[in-house]
KOLVOTI-286023 format. One record per residue: x, y, z of N, C-alpha, C in turn. Coordinates in steps of 0.05 Angstrom, whole numbers, m for minus. Layout:
+--------+--------+--------+--------+--------+--------+--------+--------+--------+
:    n.u :    n.v :    n.w :   ca.u :   ca.v :   ca.w :    c.u :    c.v :    c.w :
+--------+--------+--------+--------+--------+--------+--------+--------+--------+
:      X :      Y :      Z :      X :      Y :      Z :      X :      Y :      Z :
...
+--------+--------+--------+--------+--------+--------+--------+--------+--------+
***
This chain:
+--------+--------+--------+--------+--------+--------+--------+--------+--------+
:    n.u :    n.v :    n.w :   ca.u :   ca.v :   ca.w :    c.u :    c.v :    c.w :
+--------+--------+--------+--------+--------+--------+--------+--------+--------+
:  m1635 :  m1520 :   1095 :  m1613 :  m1501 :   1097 :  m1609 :  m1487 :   1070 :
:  m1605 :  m1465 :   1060 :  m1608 :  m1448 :   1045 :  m1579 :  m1451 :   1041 :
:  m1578 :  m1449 :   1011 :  m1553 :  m1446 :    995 :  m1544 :  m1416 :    990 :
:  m1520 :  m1418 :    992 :  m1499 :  m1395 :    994 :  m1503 :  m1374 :    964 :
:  m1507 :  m1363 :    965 :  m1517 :  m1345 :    932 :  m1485 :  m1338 :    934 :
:  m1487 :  m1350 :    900 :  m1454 :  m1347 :    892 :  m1451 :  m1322 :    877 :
:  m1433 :  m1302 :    892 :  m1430 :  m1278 :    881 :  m1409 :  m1271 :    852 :
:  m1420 :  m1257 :    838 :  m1407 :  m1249 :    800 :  m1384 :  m1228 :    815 :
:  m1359 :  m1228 :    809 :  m1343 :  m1222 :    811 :  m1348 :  m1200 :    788 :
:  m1346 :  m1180 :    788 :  m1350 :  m1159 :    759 :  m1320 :  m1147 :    753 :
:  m1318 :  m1151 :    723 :  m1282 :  m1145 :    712 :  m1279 :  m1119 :    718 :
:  m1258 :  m1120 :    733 :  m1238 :  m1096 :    734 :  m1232 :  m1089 :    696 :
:  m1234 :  m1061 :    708 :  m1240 :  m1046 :    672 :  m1205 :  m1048 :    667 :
:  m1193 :  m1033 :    690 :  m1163 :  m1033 :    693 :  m1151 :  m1056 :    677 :
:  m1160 :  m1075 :    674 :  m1152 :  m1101 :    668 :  m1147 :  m1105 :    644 :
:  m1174 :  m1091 :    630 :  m1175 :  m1094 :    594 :  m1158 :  m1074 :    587 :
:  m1159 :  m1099 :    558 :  m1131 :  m1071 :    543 :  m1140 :  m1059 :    521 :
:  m1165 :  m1059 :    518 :  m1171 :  m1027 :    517 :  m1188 :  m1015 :    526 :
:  m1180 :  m1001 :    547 :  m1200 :   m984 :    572 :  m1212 :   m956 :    570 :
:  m1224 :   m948 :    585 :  m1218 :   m921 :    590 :  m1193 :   m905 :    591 :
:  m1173 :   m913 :    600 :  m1141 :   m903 :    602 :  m1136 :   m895 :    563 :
:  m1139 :   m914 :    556 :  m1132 :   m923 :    530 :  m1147 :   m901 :    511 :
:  m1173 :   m898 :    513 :  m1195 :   m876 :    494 :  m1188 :   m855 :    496 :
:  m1177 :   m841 :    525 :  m1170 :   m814 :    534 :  m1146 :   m818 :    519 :
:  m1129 :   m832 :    524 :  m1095 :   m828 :    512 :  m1101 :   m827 :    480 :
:  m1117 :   m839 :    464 :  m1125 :   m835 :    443 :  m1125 :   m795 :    438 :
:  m1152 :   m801 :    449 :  m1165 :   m770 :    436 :  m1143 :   m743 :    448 :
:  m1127 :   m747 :    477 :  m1105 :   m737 :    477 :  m1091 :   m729 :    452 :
:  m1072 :   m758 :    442 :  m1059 :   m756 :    424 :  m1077 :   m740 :    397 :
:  m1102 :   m747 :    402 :  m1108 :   m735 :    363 :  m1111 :   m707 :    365 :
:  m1106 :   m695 :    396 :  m1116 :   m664 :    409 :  m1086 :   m657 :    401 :
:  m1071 :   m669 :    411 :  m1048 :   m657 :    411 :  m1023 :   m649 :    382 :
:  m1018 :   m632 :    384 :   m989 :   m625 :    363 :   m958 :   m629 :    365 :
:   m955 :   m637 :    392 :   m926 :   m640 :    404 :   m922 :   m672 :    393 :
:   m902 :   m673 :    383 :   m891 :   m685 :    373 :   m885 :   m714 :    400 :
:   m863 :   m702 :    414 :   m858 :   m722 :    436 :   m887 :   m719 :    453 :
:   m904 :   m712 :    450 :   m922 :   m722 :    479 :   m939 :   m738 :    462 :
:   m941 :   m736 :    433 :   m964 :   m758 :    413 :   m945 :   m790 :    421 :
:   m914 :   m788 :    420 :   m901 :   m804 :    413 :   m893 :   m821 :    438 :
:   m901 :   m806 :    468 :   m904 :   m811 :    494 :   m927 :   m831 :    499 :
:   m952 :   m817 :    492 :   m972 :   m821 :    491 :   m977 :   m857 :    479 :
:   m969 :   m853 :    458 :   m976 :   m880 :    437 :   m955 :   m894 :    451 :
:   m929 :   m894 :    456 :   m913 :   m922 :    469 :   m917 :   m924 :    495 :
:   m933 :   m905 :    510 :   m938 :   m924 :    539 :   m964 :   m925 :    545 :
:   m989 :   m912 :    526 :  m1004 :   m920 :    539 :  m1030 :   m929 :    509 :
:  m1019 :   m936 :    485 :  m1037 :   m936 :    466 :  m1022 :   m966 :    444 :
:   m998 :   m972 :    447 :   m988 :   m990 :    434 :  m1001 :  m1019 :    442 :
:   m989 :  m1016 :    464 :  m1002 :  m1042 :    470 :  m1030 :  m1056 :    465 :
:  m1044 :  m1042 :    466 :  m1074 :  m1031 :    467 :  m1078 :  m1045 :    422 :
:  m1055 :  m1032 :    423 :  m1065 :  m1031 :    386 :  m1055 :  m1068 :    376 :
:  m1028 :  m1072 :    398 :  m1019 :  m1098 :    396 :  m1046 :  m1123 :    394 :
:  m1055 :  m1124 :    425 :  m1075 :  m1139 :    427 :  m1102 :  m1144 :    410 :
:  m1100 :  m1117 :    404 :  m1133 :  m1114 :    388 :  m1124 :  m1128 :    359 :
:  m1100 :  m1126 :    350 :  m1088 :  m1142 :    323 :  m1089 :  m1172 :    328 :
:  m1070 :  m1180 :    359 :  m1072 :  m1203 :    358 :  m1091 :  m1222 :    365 :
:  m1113 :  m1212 :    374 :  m1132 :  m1222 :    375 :  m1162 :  m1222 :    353 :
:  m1163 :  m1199 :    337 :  m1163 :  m1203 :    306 :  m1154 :  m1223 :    288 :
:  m1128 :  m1227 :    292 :  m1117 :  m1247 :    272 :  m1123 :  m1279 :    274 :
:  m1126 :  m1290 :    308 :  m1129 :  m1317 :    317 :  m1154 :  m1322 :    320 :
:  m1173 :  m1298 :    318 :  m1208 :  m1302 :    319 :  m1210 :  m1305 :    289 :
:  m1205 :  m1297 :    270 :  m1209 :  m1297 :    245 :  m1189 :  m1314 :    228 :
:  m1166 :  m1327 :    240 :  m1150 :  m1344 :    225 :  m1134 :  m1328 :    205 :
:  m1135 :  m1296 :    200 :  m1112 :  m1290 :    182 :  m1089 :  m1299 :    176 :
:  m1078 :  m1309 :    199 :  m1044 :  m1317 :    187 :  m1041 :  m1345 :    183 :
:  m1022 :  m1342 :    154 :  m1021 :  m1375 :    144 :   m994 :  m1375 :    143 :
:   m982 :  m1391 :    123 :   m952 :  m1396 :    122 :   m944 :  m1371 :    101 :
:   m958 :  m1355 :     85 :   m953 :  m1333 :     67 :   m944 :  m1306 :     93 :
:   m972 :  m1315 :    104 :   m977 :  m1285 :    120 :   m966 :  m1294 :    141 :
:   m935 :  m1291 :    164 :   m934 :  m1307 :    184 :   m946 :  m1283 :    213 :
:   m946 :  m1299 :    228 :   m963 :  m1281 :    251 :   m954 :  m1248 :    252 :
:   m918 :  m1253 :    268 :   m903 :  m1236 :    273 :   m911 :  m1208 :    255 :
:   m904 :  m1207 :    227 :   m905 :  m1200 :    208 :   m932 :  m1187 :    200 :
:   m945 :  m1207 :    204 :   m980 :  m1189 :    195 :   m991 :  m1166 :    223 :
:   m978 :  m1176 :    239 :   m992 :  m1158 :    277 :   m976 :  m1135 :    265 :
:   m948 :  m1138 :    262 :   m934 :  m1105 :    264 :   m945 :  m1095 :    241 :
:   m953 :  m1101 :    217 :   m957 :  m1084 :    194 :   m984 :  m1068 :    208 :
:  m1003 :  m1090 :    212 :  m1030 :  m1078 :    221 :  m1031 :  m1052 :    241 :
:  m1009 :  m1056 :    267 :  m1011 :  m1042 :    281 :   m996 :  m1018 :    263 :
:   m981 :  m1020 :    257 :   m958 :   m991 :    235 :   m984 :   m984 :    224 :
:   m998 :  m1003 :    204 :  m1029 :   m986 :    203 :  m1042 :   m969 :    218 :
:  m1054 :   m986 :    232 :  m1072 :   m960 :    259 :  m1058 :   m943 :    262 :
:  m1032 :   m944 :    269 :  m1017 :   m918 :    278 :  m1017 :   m899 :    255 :
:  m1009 :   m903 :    240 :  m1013 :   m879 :    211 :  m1041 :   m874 :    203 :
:  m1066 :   m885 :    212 :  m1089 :   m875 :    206 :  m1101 :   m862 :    233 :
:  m1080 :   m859 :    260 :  m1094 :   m841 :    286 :  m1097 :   m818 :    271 :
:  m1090 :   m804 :    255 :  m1103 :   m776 :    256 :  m1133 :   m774 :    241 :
:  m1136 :   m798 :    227 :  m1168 :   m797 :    217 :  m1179 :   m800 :    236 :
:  m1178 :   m809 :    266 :  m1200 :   m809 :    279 :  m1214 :   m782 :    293 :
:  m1238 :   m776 :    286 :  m1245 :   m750 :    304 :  m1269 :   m764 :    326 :
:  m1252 :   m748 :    350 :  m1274 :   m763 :    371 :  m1291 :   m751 :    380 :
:  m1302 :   m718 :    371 :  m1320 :   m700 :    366 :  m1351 :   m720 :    348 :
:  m1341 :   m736 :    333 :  m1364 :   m744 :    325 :  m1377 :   m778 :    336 :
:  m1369 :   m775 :    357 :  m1381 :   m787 :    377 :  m1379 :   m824 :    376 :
:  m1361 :   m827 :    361 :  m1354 :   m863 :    359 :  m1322 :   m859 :    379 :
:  m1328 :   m883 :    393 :  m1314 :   m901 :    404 :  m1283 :   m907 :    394 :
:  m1259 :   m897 :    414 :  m1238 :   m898 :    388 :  m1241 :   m941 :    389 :
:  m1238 :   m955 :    411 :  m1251 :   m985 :    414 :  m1259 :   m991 :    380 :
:  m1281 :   m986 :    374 :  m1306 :   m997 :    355 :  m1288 :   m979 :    330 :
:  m1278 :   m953 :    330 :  m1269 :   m942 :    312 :  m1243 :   m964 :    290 :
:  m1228 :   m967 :    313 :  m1205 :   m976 :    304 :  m1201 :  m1002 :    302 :
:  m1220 :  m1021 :    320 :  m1235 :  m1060 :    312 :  m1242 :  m1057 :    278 :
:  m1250 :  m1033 :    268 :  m1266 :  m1033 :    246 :  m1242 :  m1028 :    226 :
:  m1223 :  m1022 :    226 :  m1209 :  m1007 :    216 :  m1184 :  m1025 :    208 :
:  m1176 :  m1037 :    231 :  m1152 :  m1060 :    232 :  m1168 :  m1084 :    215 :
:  m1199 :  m1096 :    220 :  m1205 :  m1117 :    214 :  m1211 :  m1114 :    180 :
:  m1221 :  m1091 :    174 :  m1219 :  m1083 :    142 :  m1191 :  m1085 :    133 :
:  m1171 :  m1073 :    149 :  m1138 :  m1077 :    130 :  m1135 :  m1114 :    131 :
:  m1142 :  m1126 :    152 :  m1132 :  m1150 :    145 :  m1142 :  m1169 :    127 :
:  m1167 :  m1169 :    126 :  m1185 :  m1180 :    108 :  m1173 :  m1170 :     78 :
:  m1168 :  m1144 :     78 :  m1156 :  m1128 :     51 :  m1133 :  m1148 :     40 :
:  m1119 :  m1147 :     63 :  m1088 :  m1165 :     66 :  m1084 :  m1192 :     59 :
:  m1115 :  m1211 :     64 :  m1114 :  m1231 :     60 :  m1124 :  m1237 :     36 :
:  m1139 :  m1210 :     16 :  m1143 :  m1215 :     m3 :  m1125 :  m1224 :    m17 :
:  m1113 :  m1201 :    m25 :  m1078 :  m1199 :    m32 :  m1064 :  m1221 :    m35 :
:  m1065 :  m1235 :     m4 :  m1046 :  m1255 :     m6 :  m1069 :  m1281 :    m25 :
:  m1080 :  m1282 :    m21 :  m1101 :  m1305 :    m39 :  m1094 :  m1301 :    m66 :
:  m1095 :  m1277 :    m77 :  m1101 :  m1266 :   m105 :  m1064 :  m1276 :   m112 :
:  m1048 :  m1270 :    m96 :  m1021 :  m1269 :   m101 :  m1017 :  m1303 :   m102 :
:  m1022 :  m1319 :    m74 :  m1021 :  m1345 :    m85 :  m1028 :  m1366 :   m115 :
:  m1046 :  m1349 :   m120 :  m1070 :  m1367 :   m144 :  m1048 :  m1355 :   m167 :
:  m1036 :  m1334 :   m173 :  m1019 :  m1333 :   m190 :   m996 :  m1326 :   m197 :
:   m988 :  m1351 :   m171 :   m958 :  m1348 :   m169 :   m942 :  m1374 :   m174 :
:   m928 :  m1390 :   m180 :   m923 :  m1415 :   m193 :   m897 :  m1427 :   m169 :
:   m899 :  m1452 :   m162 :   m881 :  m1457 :   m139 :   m858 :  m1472 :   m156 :
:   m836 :  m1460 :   m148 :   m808 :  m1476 :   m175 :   m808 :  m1509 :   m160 :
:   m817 :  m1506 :   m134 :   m810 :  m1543 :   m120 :   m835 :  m1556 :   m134 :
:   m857 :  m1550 :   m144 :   m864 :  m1574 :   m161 :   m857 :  m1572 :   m189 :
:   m827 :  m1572 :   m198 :   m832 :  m1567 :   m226 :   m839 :  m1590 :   m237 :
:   m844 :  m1608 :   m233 :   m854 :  m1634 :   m247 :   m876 :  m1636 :   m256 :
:   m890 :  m1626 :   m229 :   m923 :  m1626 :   m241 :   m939 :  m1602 :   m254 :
:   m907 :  m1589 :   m265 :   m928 :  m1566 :   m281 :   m934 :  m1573 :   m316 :
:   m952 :  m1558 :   m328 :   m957 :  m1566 :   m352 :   m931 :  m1561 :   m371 :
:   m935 :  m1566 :   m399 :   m913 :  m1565 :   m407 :   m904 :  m1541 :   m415 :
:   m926 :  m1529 :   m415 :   m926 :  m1503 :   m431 :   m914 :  m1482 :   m413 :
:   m930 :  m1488 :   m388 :   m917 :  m1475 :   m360 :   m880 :  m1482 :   m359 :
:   m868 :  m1503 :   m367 :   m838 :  m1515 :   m361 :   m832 :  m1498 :   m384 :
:   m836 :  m1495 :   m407 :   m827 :  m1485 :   m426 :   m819 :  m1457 :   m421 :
:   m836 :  m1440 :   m418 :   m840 :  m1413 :   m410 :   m821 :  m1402 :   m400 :
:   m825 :  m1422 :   m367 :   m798 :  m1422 :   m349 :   m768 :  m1437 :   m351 :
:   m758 :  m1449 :   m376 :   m738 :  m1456 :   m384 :   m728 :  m1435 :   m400 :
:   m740 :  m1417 :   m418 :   m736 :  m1407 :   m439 :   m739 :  m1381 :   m427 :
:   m745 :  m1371 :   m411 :   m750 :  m1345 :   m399 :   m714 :  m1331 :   m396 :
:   m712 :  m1313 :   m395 :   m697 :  m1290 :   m392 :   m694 :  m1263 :   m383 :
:   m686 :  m1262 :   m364 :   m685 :  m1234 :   m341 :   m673 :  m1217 :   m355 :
:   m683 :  m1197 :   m382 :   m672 :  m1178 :   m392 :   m674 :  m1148 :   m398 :
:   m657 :  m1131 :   m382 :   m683 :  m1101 :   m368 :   m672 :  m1085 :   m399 :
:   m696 :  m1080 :   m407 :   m697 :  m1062 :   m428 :   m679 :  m1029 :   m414 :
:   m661 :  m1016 :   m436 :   m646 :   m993 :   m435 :   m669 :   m976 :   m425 :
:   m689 :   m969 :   m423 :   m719 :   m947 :   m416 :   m720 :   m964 :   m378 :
:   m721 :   m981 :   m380 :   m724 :   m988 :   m356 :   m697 :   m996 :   m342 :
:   m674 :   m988 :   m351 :   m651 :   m992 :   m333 :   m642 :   m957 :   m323 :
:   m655 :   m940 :   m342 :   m652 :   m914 :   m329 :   m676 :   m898 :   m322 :
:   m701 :   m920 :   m313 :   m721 :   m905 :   m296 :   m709 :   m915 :   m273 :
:   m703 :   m947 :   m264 :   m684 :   m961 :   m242 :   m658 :   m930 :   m236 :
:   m649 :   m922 :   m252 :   m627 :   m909 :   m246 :   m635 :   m886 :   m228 :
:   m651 :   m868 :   m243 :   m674 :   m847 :   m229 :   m679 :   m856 :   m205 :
:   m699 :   m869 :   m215 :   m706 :   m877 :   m178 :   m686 :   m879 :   m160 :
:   m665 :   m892 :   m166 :   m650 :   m887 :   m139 :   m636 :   m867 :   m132 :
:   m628 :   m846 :   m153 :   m624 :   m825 :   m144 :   m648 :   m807 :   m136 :
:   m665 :   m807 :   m142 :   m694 :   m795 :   m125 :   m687 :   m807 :    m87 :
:   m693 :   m829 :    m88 :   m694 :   m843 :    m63 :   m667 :   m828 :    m44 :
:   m645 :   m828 :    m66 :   m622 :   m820 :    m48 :   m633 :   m787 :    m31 :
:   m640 :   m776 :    m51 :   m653 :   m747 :    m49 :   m669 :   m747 :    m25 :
:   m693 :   m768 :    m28 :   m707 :   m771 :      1 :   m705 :   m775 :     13 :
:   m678 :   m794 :     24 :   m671 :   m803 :     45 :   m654 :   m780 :     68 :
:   m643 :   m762 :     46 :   m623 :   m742 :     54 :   m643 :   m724 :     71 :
:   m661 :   m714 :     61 :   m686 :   m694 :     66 :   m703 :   m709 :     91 :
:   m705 :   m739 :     99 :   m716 :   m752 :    127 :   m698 :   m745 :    140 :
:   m668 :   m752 :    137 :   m654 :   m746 :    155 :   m647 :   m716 :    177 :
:   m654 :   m693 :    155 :   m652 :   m671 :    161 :   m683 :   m668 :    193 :
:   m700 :   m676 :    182 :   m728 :   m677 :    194 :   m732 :   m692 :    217 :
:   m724 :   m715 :    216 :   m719 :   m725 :    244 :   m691 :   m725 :    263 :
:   m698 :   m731 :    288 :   m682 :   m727 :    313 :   m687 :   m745 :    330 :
:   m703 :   m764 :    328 :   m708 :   m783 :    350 :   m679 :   m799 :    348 :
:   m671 :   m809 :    373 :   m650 :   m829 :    372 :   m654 :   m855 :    350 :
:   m682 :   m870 :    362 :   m688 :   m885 :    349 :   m694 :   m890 :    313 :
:   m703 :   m862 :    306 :   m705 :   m864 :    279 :   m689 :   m853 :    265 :
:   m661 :   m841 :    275 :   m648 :   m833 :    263 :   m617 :   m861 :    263 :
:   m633 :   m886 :    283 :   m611 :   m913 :    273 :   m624 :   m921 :    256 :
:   m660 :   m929 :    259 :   m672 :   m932 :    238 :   m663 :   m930 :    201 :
:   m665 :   m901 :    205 :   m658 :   m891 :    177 :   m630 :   m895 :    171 :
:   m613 :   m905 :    189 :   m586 :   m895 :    183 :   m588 :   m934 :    163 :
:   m609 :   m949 :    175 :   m608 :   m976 :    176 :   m621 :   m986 :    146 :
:   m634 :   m961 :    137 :   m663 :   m965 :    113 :   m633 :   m957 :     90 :
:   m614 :   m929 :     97 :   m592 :   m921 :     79 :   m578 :   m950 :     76 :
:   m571 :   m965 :     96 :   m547 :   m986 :     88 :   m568 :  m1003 :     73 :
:   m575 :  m1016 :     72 :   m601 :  m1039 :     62 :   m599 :  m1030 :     31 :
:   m609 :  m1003 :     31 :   m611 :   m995 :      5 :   m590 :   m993 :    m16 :
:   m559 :   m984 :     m1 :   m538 :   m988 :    m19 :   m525 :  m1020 :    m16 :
:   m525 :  m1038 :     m5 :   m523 :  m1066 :     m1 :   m543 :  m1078 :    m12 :
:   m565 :  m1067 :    m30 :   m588 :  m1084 :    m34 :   m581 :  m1104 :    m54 :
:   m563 :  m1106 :    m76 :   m546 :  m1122 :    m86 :   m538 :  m1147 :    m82 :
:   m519 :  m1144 :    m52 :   m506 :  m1161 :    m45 :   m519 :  m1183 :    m27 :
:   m548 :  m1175 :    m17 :   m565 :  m1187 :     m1 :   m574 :  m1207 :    m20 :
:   m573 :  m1238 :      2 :   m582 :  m1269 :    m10 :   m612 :  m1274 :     m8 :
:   m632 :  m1260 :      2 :   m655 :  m1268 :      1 :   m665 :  m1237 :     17 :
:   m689 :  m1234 :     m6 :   m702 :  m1204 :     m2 :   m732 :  m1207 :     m6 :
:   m752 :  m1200 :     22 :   m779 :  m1199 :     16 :   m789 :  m1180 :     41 :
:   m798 :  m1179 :     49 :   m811 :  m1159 :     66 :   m805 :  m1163 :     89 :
:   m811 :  m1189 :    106 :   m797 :  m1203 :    128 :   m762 :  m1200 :    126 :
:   m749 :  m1208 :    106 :   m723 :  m1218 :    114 :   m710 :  m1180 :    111 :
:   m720 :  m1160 :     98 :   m723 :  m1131 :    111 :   m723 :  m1128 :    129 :
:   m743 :  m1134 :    138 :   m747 :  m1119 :    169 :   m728 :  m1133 :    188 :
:   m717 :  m1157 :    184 :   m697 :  m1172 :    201 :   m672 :  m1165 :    197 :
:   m664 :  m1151 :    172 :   m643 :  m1133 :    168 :   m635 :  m1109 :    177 :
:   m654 :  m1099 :    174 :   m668 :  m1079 :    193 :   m653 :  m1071 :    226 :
:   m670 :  m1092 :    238 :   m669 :  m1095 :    268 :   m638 :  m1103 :    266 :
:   m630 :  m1122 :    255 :   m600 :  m1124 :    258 :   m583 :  m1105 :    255 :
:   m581 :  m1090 :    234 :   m564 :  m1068 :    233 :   m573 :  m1041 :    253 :
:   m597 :  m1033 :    260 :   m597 :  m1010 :    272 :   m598 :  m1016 :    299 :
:   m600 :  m1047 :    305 :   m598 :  m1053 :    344 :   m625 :  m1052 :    355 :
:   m642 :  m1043 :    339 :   m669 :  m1026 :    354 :   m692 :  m1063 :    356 :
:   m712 :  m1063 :    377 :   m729 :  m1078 :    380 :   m741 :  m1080 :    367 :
:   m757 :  m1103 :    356 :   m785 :  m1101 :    344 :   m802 :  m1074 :    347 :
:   m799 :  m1069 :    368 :   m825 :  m1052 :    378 :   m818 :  m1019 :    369 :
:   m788 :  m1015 :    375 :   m773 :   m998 :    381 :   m774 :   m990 :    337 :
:   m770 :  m1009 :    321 :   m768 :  m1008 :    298 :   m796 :  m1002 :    286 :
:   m815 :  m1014 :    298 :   m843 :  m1009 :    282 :   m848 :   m984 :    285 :
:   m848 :   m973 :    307 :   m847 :   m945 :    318 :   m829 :   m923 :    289 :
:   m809 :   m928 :    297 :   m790 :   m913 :    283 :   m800 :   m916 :    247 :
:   m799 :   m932 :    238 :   m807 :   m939 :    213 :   m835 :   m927 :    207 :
:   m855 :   m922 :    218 :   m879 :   m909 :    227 :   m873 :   m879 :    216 :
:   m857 :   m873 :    233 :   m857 :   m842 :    223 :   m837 :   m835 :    212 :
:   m819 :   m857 :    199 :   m803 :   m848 :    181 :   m821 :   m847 :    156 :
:   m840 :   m870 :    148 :   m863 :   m878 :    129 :   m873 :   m849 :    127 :
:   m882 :   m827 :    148 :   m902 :   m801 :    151 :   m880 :   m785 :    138 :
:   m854 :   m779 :    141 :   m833 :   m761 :    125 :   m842 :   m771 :     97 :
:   m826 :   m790 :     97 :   m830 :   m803 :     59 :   m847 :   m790 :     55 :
:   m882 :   m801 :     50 :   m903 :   m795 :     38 :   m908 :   m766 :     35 :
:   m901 :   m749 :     61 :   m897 :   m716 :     53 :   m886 :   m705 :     31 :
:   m855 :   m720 :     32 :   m846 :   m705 :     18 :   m847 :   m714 :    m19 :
:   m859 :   m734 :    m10 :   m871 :   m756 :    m42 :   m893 :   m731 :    m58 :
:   m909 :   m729 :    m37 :   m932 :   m710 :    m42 :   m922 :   m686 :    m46 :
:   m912 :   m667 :    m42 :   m904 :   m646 :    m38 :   m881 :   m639 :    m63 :
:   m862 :   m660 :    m78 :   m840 :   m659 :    m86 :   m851 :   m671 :   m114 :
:   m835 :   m665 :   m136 :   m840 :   m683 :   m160 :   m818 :   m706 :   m166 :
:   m825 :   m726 :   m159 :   m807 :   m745 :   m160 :   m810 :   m764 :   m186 :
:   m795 :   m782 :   m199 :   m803 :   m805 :   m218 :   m801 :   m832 :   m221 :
:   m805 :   m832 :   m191 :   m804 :   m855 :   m176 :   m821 :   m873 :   m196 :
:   m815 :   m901 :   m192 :   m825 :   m925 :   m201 :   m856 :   m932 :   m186 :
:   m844 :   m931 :   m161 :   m865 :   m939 :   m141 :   m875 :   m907 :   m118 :
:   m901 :   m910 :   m109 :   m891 :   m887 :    m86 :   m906 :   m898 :    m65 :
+--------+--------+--------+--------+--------+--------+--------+--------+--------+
***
């Protein structure tokens, strides 16, 4: 009696997240100039798509440690890809797929340099016992004292910043990034009074004060990031950092 030939079920493309649906909504968006249909485009049919391809980057390669925590490293990556869609041209015949695998997995690797290079010379205050002496010394005797040249480049800059922030505001209209920004203004004049400040406990400030989601915030922060840098470029500023 002849055995039953066991038939291969072949994957529904529909299924993957990043499909055909996904390449077209791409090269759409890099065709297009409308503002809301790029911004249509990327939250219903290209986010997700950029989510997965991060998080499954990060747990095949082990990127996130206790420095880099998951949450934290997916949204920056994805805020990446999103601010580098307009480098992609799909006229020259690559895959936005293979384009942007290549692209995310170079920033993280970049990212984890960083954080390596930053660990190796950074000093943890919970072992002060086991540091040398010379190291205890250093940091006993040390003193947080901003030279008069650097308390009025600090000054500058924030009146620069105030300047830019005024000039995003004028430029955008989205609901969302206009709580956003309203959220980046308070942060900035409260930055003082805030008990613990790093990139994470930002962005959780962030979301608290403007109401907006994770998702709803990366978004918004995205293209508030594309104002800034315009008008960085464009403007003579004497900013510290840009």
């Amino acid at each position: 009696m002849k055995g039953k030939k066991k038939t291969v079920k072949k994957k529904n493309a529909t299924k993957l997240y990043f499909n055909t649906e996904t390449e077209n909504a791409i090269v759409e968006f890099c065709n297009s100039e409308c503002k809301k249909t790029r911004e249509k485009l990327y939250v219903s049919k290209i986010k997700r798509s950029f989510d997965k391809l991060a998080e499954n980057l990060i747990f095949i390669h082990s990127f996130h440690s206790e420095t880099l925590p998951y949450d934290i490293l997916k949204n920056d990556c994805v805020s990446f890809l999103f601010q580098t869609m307009h480098k992609f041209d799909p006229s020259k015949g690559s895959k936005a797929f293979s384009y942007f695998n290549v692209v995310a997995k170079h920033w993280l690797i970049a990212n984890a340099k960083k954080d390596q290079k930053r660990r190796r010379t950074s000093v943890s205050l919970e072992n002060f016992q086991n540091l040398s002496s010379s190291d205890k010394s250093t940091i006993e005797t040390y003193e947080k004292i901003i030279s008069p040249e650097r308390k009025m480049m600090i000054k500058e800059t924030k009146q620069d910043l105030q300047d830019i922030f005024k000039k995003i505001e004028k430029r955008i209209s989205s609901e969302n990034e206009i709580l956003c920004m309203k959220a980046i203004i308070e942060v900035f004049e409260k930055v003082d009074q805030l008990d613990f400040l790093n990139k994470r406990a930002i962005f959780v400030y962030l979301r608290e004060i403007s109401g907006l989601n994770p998702k709803q915030l990366s978004i918004a922060m995205s293209n508030i990031r594309k104002h800034y840098r315009e008008i960085v470029k464009n403007d003579k500023y004497n900013l510290i950092f840009r």
